[in-house]
N, C-alpha and C positions, 0 to 999 in steps of 0.2 A: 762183274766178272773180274777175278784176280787179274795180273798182268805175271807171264810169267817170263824168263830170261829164255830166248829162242838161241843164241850164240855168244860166244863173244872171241876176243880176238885180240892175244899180247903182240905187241911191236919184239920184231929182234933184238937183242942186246946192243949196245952201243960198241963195243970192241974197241975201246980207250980214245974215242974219237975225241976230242977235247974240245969240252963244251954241248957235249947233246946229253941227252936226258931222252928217256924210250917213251917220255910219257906222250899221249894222245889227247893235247888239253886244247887242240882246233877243236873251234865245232865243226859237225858234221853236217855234209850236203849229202841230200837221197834225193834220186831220180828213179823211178821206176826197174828194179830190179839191181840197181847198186847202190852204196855208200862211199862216196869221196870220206877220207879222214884224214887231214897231214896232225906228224907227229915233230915235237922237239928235236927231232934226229935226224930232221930236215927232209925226209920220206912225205910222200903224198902218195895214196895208197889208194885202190878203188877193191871194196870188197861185194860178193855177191850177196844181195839181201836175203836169200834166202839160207846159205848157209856160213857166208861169211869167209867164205874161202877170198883168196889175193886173187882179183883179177888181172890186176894193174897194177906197179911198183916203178915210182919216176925218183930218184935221189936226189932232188934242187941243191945239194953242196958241190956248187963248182963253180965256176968262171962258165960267163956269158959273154956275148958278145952280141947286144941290145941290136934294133931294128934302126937305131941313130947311133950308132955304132961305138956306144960310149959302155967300156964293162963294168959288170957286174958280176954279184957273186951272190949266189944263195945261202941257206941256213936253214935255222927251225923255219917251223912252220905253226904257226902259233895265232889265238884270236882267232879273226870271221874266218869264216868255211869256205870253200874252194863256190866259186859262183858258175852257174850251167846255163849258159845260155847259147840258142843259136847253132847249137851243133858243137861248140866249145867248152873248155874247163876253163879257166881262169883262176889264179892262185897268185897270193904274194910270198917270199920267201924272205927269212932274215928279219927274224924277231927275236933279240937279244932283251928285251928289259927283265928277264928273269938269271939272268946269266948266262942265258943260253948264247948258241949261235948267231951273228950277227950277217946283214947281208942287206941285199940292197934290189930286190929283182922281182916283178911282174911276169910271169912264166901263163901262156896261152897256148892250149892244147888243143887237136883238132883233129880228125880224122884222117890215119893214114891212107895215102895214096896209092 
């Protein structure tokens, strides 16, 4: 049986951000009715598997201020795929070896309160 394309889903334009790229070259993490995707533009995106719609949109370009209180700063998001475990996301931010955005930051998500 053929495979045929169910949706798909461009990133917003970058709006002269310096240094992002819209492209979507993370791989992708799927849980049961979503897709984790972070993109070059420093976005990490969760879309609905079913139709691909944005459920979730978190920006990782910014200043952090880490759990050992040393900052950080996001970027693309680039390479492995956001990890699901335990009721959390987990993501690394600030992948520059393509000229992209550079950064420095482990970013863990979890259910709001």
């Amino acid at each position: 049986m053929p495979l045929r394309r169910m949706w798909c889903a461009a990133p917003p334009p970058c709006d002269g951000k310096k240094g992002c790229s819209p492209g979507q070259s993370a791989a992708v993490s799927v849980i049961p009715g979503v897709v984790f995707s972070g993109s070059l533009d420093g976005h990490l995106r969760a879309f609905f598997t079913e139709d691909g719609k944005v459920l979730w949109d978190f920006d990782t370009v910014r200043d952090f201020v880490t759990v050992n209180g040393v900052k950080a700063n996001g970027g693309g998001v680039d390479g492995p795929g956001a990890i699901v475990s335990g009721g959390f996301v987990y993501v690394g931010s600030g992948y520059a070896r393509t000229g992209g955005m550079g950064g420095n930051v482990l970013l863990a998500f979890g259910p709001a309160e």
